[in-house]
N, C-alpha and C positions, 0 to 999 in steps of 0.2 A: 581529607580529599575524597573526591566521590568520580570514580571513573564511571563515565557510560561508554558502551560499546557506539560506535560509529553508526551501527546502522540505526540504533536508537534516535542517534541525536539526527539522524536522516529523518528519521519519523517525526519527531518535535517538531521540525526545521518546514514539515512541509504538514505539520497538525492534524497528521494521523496518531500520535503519541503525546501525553504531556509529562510533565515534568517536575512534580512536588517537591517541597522541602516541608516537615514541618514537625516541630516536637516541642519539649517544655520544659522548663528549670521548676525546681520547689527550692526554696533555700530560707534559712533565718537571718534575717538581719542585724545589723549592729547594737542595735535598739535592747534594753531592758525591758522583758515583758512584752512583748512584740508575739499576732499570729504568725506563724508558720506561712510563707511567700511562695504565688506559683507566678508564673510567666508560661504563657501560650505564645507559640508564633507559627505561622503557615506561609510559604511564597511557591507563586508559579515561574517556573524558568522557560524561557521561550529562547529558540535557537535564531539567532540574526547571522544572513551571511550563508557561504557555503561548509556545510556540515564535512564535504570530503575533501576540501582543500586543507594543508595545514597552517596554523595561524589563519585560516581566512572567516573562521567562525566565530561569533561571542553570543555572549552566555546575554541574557537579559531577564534582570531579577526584579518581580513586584510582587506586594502586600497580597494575600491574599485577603477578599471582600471580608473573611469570616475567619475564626480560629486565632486571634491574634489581641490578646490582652492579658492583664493583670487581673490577681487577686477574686473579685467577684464579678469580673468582666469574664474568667475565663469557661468556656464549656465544659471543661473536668473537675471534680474537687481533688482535694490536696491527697497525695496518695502515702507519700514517703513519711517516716515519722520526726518527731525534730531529735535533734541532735547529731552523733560524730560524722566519721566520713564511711560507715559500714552502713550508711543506711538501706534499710530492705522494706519494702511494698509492706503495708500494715493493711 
């Protein structure tokens, strides 16, 4: 869950502030012999509605243009190393 303070979402709502999402999985797949998997995603949140009414706001979620792919689509390389679930930044 991601609370934003009200008056944040007053700022969104009237695009003096915006509103990110965006991070990445690395993961291995089912596959024998398989590289090492990352997934990119980015979105911008845009406030529809009144920010200070309650229930009278929604949230409105889209793709960000950029930051959002697979594999050798994505802007970063693979950070994590393969294997268990203690993985640490290599």
């Amino acid at each position: 869950m991601i609370r934003v303070p009200v008056s944040d979402m007053i700022a969104i709502a009237e695009g003096r502030k915006y509103l990110m999402i965006w991070g990445w999985v690395e993961y291995d797949d089912g596959f024998e012999d398989t590289p090492r998997r990352r997934s990119e995603f980015a979105a911008i949140v845009t406030m529809l509605g009144k920010a200070t009414e309650a229930n009278a706001a929604h949230a409105n979620i889209r793709m960000h243009p950029r930051h959002n792919g697979t594999d050798d689509e994505c802007t970063n390389p693979i950070v994590t190393a393969r294997g268990g679930a203690d993985l640490q930044p290599v």
